[in-house]
N, CA, C and O atoms as a GROMACS GRO file, in nm:
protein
  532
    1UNK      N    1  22.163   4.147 -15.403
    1UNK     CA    2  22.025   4.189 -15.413
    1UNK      C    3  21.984   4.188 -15.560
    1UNK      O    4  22.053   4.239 -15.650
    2UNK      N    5  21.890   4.139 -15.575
    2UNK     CA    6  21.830   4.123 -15.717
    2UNK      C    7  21.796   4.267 -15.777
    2UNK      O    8  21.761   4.365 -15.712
    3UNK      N    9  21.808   4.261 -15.879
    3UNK     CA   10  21.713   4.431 -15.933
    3UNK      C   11  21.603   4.388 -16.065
    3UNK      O   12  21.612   4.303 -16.153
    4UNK      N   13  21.533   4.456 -16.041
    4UNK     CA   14  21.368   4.449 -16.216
    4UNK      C   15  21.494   4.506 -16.298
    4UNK      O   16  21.576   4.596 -16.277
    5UNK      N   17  21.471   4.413 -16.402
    5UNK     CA   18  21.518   4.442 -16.495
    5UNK      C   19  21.470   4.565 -16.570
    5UNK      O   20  21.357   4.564 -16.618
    6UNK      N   21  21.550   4.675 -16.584
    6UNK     CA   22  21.550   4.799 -16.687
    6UNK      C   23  21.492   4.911 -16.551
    6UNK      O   24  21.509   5.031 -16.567
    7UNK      N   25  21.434   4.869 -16.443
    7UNK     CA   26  21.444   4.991 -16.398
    7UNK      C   27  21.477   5.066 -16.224
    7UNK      O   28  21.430   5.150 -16.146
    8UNK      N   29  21.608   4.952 -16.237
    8UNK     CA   30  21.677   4.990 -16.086
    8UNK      C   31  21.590   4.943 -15.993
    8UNK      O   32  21.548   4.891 -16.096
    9UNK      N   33  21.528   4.912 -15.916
    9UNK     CA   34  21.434   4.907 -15.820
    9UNK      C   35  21.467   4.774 -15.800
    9UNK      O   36  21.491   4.710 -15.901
   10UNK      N   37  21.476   4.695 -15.650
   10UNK     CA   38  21.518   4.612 -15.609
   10UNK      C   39  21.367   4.534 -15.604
   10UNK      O   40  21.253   4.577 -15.590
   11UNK      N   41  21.430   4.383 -15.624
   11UNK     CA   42  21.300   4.252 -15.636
   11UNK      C   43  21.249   4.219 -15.544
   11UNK      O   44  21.162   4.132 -15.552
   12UNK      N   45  21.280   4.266 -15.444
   12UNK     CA   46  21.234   4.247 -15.349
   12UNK      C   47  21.264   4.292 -15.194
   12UNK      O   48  21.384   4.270 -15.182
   13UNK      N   49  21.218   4.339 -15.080
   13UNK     CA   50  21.249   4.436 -14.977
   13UNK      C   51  21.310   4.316 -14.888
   13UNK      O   52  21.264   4.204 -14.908
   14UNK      N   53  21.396   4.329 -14.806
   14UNK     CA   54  21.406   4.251 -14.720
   14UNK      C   55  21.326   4.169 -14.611
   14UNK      O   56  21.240   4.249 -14.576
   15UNK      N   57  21.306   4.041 -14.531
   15UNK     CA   58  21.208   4.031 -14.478
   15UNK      C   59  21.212   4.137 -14.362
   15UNK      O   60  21.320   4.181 -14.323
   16UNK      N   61  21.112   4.169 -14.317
   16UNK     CA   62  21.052   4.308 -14.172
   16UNK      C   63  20.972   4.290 -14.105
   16UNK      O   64  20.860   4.341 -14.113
   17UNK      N   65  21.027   4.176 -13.984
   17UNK     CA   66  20.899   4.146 -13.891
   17UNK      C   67  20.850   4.217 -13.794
   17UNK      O   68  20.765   4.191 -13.709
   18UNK      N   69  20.934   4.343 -13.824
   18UNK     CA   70  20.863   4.465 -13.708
   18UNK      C   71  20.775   4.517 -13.785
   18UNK      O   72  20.658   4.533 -13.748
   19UNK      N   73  20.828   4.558 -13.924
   19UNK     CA   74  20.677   4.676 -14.015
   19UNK      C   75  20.540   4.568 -13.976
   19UNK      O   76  20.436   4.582 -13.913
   20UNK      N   77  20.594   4.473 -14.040
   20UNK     CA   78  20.437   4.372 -14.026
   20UNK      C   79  20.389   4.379 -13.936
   20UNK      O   80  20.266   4.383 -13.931
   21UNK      N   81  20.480   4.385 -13.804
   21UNK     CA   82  20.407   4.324 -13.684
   21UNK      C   83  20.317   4.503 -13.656
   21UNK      O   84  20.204   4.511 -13.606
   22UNK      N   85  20.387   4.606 -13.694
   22UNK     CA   86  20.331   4.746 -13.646
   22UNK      C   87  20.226   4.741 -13.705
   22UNK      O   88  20.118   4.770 -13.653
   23UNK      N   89  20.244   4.691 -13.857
   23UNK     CA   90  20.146   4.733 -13.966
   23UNK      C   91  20.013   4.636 -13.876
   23UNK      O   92  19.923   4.711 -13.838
   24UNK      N   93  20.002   4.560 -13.857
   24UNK     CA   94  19.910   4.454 -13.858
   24UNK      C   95  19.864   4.523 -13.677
   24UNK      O   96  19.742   4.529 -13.660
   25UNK      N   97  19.914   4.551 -13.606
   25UNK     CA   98  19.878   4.591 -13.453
   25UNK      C   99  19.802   4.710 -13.462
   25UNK      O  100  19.706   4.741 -13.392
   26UNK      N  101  19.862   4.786 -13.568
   26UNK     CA  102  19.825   4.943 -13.574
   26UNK      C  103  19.686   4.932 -13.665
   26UNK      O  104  19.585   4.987 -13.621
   27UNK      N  105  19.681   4.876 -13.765
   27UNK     CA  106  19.551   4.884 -13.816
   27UNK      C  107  19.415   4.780 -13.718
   27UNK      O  108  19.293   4.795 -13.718
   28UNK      N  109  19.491   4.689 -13.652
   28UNK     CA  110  19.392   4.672 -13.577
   28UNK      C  111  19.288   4.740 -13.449
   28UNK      O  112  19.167   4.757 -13.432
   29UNK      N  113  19.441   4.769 -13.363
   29UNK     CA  114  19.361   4.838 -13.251
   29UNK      C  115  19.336   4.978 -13.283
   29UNK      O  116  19.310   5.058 -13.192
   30UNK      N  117  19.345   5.032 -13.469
   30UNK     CA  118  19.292   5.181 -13.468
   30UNK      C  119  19.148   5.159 -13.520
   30UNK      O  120  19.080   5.260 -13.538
   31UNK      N  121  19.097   5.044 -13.545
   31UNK     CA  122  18.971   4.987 -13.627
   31UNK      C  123  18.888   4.961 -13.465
   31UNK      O  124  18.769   4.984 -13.447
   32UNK      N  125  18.973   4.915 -13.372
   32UNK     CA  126  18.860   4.897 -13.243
   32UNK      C  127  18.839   5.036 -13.201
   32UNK      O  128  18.736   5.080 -13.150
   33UNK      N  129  18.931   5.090 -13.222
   33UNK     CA  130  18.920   5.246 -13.124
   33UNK      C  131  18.852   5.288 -13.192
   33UNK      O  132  18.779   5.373 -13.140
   34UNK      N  133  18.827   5.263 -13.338
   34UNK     CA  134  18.746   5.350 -13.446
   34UNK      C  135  18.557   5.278 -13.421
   34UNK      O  136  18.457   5.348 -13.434
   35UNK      N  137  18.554   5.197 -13.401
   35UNK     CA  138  18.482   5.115 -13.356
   35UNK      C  139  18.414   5.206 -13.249
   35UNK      O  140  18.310   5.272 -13.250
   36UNK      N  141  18.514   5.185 -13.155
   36UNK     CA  142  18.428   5.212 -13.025
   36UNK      C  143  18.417   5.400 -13.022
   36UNK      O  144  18.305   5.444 -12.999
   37UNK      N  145  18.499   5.474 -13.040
   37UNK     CA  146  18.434   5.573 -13.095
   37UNK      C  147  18.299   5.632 -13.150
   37UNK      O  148  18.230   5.729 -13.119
   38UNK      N  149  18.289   5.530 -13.247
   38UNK     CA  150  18.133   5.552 -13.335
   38UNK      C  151  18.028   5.550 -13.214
   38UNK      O  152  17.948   5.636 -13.176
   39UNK      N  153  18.055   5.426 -13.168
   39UNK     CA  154  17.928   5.397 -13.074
   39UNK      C  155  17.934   5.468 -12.966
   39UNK      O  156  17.817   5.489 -12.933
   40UNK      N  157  18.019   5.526 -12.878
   40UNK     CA  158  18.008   5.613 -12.815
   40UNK      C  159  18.013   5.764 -12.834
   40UNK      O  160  17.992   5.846 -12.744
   41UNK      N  161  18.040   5.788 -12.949
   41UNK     CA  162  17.969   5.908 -13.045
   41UNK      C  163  17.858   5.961 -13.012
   41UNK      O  164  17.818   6.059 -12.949
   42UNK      N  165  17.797   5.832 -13.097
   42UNK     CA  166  17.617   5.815 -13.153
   42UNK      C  167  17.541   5.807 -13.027
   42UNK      O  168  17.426   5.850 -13.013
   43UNK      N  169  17.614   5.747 -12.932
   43UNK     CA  170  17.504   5.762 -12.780
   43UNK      C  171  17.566   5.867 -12.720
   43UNK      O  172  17.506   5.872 -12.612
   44UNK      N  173  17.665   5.974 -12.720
   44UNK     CA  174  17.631   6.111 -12.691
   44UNK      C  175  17.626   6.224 -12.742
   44UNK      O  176  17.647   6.340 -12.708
   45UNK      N  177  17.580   6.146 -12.868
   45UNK     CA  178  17.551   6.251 -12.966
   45UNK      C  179  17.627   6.355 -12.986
   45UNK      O  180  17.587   6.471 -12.995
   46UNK      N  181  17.773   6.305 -12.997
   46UNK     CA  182  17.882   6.373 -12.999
   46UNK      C  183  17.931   6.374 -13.184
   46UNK      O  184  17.922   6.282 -13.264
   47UNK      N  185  17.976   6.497 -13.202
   47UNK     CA  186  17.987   6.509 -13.360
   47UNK      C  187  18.120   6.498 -13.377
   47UNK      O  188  18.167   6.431 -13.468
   48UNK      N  189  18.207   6.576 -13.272
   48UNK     CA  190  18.354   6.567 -13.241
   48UNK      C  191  18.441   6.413 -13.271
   48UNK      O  192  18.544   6.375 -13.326
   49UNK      N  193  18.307   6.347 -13.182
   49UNK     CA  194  18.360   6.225 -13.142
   49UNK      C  195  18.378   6.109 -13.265
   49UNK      O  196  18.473   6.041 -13.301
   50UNK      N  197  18.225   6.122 -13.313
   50UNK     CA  198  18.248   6.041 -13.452
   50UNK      C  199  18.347   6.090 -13.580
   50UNK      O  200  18.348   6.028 -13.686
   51UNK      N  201  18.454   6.243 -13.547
   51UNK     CA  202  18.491   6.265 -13.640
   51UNK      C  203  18.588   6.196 -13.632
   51UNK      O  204  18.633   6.138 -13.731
   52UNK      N  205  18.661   6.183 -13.471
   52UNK     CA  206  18.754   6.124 -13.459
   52UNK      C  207  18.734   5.993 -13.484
   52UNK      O  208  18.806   5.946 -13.572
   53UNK      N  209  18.674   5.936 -13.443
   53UNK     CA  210  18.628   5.803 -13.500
   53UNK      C  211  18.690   5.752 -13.653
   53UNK      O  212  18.768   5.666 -13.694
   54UNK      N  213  18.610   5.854 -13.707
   54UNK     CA  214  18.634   5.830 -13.850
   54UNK      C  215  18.806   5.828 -13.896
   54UNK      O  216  18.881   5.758 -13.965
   55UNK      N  217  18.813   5.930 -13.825
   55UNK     CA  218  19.038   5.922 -13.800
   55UNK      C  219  19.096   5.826 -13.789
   55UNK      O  220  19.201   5.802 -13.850
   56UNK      N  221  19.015   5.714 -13.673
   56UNK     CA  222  19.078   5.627 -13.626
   56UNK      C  223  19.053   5.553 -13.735
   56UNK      O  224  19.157   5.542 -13.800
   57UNK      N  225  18.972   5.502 -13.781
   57UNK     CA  226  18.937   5.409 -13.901
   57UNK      C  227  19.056   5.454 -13.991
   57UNK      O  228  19.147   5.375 -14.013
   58UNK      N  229  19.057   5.586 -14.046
   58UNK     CA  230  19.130   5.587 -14.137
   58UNK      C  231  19.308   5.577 -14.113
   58UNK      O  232  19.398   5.598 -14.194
   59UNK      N  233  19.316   5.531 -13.950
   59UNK     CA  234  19.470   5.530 -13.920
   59UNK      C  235  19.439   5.369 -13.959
   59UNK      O  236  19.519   5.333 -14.045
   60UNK      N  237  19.363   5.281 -13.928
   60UNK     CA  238  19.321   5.123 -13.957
   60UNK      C  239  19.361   5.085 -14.091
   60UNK      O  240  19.422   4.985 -14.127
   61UNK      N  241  19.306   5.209 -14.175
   61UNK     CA  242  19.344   5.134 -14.291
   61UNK      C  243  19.452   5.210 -14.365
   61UNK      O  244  19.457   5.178 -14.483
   62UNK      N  245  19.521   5.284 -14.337
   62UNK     CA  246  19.648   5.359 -14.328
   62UNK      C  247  19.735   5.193 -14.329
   62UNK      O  248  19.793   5.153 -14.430
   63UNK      N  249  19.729   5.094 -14.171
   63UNK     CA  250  19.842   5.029 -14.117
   63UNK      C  251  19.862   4.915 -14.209
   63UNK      O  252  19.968   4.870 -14.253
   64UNK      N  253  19.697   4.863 -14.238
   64UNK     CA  254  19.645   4.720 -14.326
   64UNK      C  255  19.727   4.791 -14.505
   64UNK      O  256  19.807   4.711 -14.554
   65UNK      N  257  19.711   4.897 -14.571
   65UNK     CA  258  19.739   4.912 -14.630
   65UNK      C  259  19.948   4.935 -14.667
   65UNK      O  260  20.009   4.943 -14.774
   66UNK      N  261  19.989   4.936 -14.542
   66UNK     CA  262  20.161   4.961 -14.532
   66UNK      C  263  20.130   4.815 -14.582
   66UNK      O  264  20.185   4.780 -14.687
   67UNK      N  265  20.056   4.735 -14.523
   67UNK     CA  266  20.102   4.558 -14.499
   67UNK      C  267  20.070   4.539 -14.615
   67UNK      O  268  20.149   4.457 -14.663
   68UNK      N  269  19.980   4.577 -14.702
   68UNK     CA  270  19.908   4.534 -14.809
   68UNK      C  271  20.009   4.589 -14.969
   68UNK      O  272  20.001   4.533 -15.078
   69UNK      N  273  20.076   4.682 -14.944
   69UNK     CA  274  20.162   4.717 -15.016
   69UNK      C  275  20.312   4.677 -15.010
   69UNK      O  276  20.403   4.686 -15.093
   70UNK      N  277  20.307   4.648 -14.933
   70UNK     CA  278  20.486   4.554 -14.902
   70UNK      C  279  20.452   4.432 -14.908
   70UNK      O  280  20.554   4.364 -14.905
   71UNK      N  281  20.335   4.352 -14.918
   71UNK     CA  282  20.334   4.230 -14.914
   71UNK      C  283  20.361   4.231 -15.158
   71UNK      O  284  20.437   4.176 -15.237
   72UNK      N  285  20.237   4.334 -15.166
   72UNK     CA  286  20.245   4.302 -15.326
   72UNK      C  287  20.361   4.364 -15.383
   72UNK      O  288  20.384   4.341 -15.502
   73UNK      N  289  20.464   4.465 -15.295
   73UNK     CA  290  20.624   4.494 -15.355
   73UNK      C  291  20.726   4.350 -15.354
   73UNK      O  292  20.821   4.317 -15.424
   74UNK      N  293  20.671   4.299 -15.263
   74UNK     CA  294  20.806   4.154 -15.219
   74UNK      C  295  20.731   4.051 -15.332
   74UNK      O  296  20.789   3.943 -15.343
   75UNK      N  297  20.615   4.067 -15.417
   75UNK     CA  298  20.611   3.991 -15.524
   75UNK      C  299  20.584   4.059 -15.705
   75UNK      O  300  20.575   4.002 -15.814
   76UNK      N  301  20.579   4.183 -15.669
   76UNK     CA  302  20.602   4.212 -15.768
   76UNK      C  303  20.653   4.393 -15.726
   76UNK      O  304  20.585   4.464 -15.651
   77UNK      N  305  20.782   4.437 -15.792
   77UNK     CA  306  20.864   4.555 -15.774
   77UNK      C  307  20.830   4.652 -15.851
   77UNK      O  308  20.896   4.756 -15.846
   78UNK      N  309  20.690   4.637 -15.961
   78UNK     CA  310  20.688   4.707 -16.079
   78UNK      C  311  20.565   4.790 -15.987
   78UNK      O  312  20.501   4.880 -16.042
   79UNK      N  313  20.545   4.762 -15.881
   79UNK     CA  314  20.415   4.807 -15.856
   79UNK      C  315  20.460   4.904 -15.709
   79UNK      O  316  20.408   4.896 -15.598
   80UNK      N  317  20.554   4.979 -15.744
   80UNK     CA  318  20.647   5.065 -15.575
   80UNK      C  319  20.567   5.150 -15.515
   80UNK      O  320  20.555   5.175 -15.395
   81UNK      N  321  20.468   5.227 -15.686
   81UNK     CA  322  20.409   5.321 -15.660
   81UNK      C  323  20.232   5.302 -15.538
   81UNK      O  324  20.147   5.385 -15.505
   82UNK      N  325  20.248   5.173 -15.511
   82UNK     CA  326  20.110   5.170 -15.426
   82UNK      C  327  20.072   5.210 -15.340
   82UNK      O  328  19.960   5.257 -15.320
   83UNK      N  329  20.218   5.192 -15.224
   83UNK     CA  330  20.181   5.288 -15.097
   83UNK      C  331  20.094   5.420 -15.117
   83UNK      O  332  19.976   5.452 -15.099
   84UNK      N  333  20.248   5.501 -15.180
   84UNK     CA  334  20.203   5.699 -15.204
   84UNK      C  335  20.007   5.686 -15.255
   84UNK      O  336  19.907   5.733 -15.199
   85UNK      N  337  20.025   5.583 -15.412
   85UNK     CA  338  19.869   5.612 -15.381
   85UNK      C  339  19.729   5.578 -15.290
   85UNK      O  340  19.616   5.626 -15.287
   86UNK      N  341  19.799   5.471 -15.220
   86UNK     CA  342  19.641   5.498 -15.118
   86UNK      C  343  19.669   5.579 -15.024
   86UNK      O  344  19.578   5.630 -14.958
   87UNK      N  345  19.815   5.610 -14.999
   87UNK     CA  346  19.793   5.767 -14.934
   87UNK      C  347  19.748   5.890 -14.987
   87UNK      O  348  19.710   5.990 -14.926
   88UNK      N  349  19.759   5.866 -15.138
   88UNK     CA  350  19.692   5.963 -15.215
   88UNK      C  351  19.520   5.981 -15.208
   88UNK      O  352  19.452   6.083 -15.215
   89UNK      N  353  19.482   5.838 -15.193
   89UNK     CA  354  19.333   5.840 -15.171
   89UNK      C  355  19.258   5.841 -15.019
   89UNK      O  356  19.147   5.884 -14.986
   90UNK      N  357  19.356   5.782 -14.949
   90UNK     CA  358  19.336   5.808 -14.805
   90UNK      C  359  19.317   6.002 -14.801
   90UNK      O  360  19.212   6.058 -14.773
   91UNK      N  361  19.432   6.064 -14.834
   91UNK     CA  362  19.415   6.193 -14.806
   91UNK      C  363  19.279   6.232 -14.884
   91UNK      O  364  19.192   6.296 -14.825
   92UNK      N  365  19.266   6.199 -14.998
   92UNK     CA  366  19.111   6.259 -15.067
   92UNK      C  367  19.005   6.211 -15.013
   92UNK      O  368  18.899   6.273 -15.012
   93UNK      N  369  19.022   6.084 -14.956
   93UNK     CA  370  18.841   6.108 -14.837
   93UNK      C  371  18.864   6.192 -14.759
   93UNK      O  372  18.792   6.291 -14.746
   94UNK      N  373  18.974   6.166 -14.686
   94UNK     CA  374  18.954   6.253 -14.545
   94UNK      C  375  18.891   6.423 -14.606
   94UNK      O  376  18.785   6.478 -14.577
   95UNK      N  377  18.995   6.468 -14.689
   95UNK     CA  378  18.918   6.622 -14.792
   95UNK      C  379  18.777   6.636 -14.791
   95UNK      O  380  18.695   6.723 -14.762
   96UNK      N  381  18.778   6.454 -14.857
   96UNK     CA  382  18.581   6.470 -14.879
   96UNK      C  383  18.510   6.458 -14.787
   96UNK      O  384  18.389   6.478 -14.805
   97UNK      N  385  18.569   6.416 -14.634
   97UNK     CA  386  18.440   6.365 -14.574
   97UNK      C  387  18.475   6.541 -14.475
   97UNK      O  388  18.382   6.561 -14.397
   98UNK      N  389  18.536   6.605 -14.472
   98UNK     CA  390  18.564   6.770 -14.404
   98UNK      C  391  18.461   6.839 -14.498
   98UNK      O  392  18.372   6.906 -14.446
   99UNK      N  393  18.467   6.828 -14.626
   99UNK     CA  394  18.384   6.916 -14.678
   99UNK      C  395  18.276   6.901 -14.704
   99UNK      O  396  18.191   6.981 -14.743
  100UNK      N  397  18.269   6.726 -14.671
  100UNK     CA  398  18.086   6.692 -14.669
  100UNK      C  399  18.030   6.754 -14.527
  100UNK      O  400  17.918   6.804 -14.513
  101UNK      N  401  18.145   6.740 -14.407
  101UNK     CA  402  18.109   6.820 -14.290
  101UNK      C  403  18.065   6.915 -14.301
  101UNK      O  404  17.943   6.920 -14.310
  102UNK      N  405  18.142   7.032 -14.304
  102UNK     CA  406  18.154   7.158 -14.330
  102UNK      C  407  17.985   7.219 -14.390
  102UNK      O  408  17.901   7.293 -14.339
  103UNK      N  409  17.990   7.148 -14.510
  103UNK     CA  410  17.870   7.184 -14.559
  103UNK      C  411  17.748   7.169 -14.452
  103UNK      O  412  17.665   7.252 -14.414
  104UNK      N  413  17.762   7.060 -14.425
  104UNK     CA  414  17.612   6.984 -14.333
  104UNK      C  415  17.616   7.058 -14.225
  104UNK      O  416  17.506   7.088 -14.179
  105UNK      N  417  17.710   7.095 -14.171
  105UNK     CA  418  17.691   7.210 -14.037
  105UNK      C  419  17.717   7.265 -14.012
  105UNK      O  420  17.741   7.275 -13.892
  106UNK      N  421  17.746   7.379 -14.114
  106UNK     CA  422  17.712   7.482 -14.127
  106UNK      C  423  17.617   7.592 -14.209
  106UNK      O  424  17.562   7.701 -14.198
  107UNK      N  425  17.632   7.514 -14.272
  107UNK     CA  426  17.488   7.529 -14.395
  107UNK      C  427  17.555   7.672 -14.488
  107UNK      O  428  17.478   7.759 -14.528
  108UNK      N  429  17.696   7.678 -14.513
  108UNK     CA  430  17.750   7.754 -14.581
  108UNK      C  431  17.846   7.708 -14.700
  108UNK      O  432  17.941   7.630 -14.686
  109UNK      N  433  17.809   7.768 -14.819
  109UNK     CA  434  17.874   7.713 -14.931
  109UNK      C  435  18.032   7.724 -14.941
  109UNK      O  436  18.059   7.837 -14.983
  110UNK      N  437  18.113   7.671 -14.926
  110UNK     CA  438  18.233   7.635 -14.937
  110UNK      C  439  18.310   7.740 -15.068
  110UNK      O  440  18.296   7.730 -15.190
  111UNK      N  441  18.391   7.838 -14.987
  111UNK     CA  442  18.430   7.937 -15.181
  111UNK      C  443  18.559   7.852 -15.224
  111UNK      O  444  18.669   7.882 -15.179
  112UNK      N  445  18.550   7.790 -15.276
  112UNK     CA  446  18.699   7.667 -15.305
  112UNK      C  447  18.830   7.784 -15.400
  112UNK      O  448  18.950   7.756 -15.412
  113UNK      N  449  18.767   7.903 -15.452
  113UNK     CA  450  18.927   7.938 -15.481
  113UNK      C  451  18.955   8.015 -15.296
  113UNK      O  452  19.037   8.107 -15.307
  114UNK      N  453  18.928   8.006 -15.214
  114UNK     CA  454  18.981   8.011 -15.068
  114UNK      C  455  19.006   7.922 -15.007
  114UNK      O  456  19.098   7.919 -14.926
  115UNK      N  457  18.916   7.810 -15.039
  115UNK     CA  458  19.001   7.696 -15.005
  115UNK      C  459  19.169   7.667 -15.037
  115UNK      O  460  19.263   7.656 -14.958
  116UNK      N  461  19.165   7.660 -15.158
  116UNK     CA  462  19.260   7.612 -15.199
  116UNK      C  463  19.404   7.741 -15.201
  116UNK      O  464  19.518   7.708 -15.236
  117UNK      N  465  19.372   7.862 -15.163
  117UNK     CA  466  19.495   7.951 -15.137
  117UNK      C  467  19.491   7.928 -14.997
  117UNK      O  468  19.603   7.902 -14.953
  118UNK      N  469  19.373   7.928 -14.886
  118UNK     CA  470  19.426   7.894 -14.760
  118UNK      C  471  19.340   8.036 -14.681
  118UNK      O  472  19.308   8.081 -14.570
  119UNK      N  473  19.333   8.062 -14.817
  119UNK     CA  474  19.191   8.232 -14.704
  119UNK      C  475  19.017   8.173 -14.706
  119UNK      O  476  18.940   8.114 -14.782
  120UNK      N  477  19.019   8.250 -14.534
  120UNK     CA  478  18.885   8.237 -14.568
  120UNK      C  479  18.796   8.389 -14.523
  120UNK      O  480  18.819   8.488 -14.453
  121UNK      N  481  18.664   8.332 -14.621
  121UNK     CA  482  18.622   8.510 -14.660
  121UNK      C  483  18.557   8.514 -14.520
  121UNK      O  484  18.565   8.413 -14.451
  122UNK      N  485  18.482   8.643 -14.464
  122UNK     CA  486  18.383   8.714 -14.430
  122UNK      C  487  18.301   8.626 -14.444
  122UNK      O  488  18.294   8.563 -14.550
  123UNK      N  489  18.203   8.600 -14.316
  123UNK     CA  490  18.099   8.537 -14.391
  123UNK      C  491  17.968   8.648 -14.300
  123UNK      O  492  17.968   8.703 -14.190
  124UNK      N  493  17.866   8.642 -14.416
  124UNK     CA  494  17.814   8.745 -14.426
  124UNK      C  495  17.660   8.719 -14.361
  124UNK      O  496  17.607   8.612 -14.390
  125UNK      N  497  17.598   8.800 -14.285
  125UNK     CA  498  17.483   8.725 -14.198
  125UNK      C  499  17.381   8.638 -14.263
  125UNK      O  500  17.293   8.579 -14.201
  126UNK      N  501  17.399   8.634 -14.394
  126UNK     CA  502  17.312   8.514 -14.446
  126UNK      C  503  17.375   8.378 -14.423
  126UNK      O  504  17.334   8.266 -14.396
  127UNK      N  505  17.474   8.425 -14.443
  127UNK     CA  506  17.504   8.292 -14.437
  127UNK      C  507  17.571   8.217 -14.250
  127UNK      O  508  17.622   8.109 -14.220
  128UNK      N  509  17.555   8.271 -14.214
  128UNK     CA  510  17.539   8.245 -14.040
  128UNK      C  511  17.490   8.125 -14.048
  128UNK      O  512  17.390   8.114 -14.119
  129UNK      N  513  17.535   8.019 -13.990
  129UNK     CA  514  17.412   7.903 -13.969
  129UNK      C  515  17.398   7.932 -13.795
  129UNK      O  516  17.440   8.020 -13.719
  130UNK      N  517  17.308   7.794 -13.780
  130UNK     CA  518  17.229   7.807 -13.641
  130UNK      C  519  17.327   7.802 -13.484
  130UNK      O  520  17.305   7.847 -13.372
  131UNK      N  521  17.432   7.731 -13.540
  131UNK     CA  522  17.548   7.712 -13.432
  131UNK      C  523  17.623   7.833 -13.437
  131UNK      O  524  17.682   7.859 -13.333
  132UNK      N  525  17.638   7.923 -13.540
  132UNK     CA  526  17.736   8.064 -13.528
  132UNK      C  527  17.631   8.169 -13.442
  132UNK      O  528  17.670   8.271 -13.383
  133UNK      N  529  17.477   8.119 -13.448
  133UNK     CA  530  17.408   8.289 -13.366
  133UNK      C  531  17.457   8.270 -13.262
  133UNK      O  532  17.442   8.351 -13.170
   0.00000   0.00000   0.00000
């Protein structure tokens, strides 16, 4: 097995005609399901539905991205770190598009040092939105 010179990491992964074949099946049929989701969402005006939707999309490009990162490791090894980060950015939409939720329906300001320990406060009758009366 070959190694990059100076920093251990092998030149290349072996060939994997199962990852591909998962990678490439899985981002597809989660892009139709994500697909068909939306549209049957939006015609029952389901909020649930398009969230999942949006899930499914993001399992789509979760699968395209395994493929898309093992294809540019088997030509270049300097670059290992790609996967972790579009899982790094995959996880920060999903964050952003919960707290773009959150906001929009409920109509309550988000206290982010509770966010981020994991408490959440009292919320106080002003801030009630129309779905909590």
């Amino acid at each position: 097995m070959k190694v990059v010179k100076g920093s251990g990491l092998p030149a290349a992964l072996p060939k994997d005609d199962f990852l591909f074949s998962v990678s490439i099946l899985s981002g597809i049929l989660c892009s139709i399901l994500a697909v068909l989701k939306f549209m049957l969402g939006k015609v029952l005006t389901s909020r649930a539905l398009i969230t999942d939707g949006f899930n499914s999309l993001v399992g789509g490009v979760m699968g395209f991205s395994i493929l898309l990162s093992a294809e540019v490791f088997k030509h270049n090894a300097a670059v290992w770190y790609l996967d972790g980060s579009i899982g790094v950015l995959i996880g920060l939409t999903i964050f952003a598009y919960g707290v773009n939720k959150h906001q929009v329906f409920t109509e309550c300001p988000i206290p982010w040092t509770l966010v981020i320990t994991g408490f959440r406060r009292d919320i106080t009758q002003e801030h009630l939105s129309v779905a909590q009366l």
